[in-house]
Backbone as CSV, one residue per row, in Angstrom:
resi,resn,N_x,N_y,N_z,CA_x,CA_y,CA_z,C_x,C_y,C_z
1,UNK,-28.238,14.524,-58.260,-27.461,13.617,-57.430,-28.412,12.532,-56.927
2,UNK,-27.730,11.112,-56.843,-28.750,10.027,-56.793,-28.938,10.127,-55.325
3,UNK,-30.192,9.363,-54.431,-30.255,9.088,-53.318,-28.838,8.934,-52.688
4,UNK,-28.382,7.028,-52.998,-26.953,6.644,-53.211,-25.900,7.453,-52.906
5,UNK,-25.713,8.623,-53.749,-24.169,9.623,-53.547,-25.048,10.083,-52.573
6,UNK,-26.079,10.624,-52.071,-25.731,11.539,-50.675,-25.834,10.365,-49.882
7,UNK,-26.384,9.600,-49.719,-26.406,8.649,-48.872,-24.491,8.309,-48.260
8,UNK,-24.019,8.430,-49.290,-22.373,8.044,-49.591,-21.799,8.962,-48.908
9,UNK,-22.045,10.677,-49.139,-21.554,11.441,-49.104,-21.740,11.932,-47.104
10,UNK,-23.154,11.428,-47.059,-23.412,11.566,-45.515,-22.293,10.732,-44.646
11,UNK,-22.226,9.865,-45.310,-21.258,8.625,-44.116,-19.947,9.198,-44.363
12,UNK,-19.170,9.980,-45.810,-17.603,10.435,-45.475,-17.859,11.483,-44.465
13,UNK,-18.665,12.273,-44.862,-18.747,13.325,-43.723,-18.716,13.121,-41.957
14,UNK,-19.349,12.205,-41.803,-19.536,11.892,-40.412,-18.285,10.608,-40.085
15,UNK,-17.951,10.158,-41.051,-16.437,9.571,-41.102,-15.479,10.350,-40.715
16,UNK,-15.127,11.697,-41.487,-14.213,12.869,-41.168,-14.605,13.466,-39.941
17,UNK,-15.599,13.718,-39.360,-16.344,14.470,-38.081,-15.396,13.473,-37.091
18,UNK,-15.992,12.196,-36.929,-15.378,11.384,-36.311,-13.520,11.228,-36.116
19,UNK,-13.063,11.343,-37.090,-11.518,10.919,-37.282,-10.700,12.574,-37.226
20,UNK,-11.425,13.531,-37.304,-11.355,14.489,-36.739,-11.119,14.888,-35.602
21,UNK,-12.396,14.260,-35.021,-12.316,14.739,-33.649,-13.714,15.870,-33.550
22,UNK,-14.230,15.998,-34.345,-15.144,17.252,-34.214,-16.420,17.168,-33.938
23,UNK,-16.823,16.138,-33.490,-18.104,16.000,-32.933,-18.359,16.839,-31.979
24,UNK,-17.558,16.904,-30.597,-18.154,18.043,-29.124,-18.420,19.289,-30.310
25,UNK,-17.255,19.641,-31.107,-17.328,21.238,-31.420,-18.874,21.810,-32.329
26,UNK,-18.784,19.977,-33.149,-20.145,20.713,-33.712,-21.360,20.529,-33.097
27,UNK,-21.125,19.836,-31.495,-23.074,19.196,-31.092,-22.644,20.581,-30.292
28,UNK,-21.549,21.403,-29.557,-21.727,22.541,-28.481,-22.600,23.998,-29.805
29,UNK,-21.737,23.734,-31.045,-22.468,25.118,-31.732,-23.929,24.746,-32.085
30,UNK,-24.529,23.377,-31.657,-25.658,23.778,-32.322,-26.551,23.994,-31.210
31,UNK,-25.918,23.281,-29.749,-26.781,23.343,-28.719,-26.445,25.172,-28.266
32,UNK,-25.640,25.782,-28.378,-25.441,27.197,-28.808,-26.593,28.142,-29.497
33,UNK,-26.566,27.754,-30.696,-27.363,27.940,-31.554,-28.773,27.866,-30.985
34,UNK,-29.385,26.728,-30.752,-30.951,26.519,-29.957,-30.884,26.474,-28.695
35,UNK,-30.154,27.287,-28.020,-29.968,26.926,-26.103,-31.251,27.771,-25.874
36,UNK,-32.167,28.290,-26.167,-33.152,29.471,-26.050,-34.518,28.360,-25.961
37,UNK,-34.157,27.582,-27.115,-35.400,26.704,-27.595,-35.088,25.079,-26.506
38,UNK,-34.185,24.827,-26.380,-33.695,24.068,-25.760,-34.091,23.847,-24.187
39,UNK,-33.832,24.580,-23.536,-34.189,24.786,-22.352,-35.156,26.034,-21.896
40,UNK,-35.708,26.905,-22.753,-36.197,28.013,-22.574,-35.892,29.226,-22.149
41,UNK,-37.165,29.983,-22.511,-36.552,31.355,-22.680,-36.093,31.803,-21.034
42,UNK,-37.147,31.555,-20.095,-36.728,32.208,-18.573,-35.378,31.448,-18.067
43,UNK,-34.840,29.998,-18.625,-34.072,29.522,-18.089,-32.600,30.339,-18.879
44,UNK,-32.964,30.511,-20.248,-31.713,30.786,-21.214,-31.025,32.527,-20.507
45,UNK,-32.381,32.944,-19.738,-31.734,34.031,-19.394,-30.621,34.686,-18.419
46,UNK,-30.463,33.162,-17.678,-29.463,33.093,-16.517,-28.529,31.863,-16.562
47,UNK,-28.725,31.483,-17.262,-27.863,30.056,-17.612,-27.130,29.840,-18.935
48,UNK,-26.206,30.313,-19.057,-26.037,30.143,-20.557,-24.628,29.232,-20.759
49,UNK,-24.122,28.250,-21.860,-23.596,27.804,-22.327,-22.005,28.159,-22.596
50,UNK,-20.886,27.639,-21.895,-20.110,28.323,-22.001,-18.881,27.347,-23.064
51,UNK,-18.956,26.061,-22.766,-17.793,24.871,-23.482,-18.423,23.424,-23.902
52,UNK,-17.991,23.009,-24.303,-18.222,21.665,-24.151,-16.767,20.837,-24.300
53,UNK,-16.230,19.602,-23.192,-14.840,19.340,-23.262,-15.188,18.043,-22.516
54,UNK,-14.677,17.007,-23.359,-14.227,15.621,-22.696,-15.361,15.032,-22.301
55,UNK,-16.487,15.769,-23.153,-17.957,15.039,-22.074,-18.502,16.030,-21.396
56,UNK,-18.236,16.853,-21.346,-18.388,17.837,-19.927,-19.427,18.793,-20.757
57,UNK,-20.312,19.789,-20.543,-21.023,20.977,-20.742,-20.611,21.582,-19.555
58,UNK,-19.417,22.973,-19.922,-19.632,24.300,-18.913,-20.612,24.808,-19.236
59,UNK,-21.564,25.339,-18.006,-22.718,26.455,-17.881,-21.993,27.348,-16.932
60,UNK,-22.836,28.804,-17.364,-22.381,29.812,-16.244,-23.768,30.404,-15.786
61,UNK,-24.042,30.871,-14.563,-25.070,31.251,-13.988,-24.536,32.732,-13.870
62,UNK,-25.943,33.262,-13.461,-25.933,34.990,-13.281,-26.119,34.706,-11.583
63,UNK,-26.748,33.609,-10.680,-26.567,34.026,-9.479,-26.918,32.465,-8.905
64,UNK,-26.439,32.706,-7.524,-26.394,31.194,-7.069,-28.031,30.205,-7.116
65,UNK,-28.921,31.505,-7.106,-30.184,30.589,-7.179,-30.392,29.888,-8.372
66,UNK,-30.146,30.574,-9.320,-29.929,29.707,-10.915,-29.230,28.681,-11.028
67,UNK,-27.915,28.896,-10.521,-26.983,27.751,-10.056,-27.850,26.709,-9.590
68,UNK,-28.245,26.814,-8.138,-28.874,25.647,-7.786,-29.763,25.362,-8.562
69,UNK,-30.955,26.128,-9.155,-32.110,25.299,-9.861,-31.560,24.691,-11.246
70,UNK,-30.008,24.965,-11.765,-29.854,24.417,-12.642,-28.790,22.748,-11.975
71,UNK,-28.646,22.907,-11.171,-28.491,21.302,-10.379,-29.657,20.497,-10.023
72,UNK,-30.441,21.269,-9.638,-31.624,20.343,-9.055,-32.036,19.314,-10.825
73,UNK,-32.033,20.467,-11.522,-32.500,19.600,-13.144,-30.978,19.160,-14.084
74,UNK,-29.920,19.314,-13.494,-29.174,18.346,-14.388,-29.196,17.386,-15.245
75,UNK,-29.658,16.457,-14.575,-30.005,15.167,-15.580,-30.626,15.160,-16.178
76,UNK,-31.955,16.191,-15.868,-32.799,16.256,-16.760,-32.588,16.895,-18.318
77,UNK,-31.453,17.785,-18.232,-30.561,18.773,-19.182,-29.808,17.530,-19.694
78,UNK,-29.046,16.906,-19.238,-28.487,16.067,-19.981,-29.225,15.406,-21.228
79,UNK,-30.065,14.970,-20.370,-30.910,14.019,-20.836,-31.492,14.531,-22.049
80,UNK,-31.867,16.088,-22.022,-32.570,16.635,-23.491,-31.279,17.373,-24.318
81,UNK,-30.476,17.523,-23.576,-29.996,17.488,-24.359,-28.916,16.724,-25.447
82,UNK,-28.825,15.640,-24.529,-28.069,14.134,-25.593,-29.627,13.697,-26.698
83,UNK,-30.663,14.002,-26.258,-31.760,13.946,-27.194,-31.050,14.806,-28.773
84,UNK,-31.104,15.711,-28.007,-31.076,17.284,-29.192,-30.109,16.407,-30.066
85,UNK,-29.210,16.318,-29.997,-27.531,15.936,-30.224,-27.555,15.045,-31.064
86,UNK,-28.697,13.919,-30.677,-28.787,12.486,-31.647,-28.002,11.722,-30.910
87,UNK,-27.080,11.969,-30.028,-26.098,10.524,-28.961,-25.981,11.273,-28.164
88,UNK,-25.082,10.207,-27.119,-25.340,10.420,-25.959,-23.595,11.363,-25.907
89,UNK,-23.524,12.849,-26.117,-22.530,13.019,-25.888,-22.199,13.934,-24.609
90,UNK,-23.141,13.986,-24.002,-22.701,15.128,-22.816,-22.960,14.051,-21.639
91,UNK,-21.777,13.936,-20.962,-21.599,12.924,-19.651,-22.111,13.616,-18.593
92,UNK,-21.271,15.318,-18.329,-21.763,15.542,-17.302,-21.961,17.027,-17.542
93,UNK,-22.276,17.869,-16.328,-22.799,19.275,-16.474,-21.939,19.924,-15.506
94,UNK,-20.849,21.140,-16.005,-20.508,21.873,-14.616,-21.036,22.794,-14.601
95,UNK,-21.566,23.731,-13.748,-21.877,24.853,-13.554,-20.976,25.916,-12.170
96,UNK,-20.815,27.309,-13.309,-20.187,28.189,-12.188,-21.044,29.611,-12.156
C-alpha cells in the first residue's frame, strides 16, 4: 500500500470518527487505557476515570482528600490530558 492510500485512508477514518460523533468515546478509552501512565500510579489509585460527555471528564474519588487534591490540579489534568488526546477535547473535570 502506497504512502498516498494510507495517507487517504487516515483522513476517511477520522472523517467517519468525526461525522459519527465518536471522538469523546474513542479519546475516554484511550485515556482509560493509559490513566495509570497518565497521571500516575499513587494518583490512579484513588482517582479513577469514570465518563467522558459534552466536554466533561467524570472522575470518582475513594475519599474527600483525593477529591480535593484532585481539584487543587485540575487544570493541570486537563491540560495533560488534552495533550494525550492530540486536541483540546476535555473542557472541564467533575469529580465525585
Amino acid at each position: 500500500m502506497s504512502s498516498d492510500n494510507i495517507h487517504s485512508l487516515k483522513e476517511i477514518i477520522n472523517q467517519l470518527i468525526e461525522l459519527k460523533d465518536w471522538g469523546e468515546g474513542i479519546a475516554f478509552a484511550k485515556i482509560k487505557e493509559e490513566w495509570i501512565e497518565i497521571v500516575g500510579e499513587n494518583f490512579a489509585e484513588h482517582i479513577e476515570p469514570q465518563k467522558l460527555k459534552d466536554g466533561v471528564l467524570h472522575l470518582k474519588a475513594d475519599s474527600s482528600t483525593w477529591r480535593t487534591e484532585m481539584l487543587i490540579r485540575k487544570q493541570l489534568l486537563i491540560d495533560k490530558l488534552n495533550s494525550f488526546c492530540g486536541k483540546n477535547i476535555i473542557k472541564s473535570i467533575k469529580i465525585r
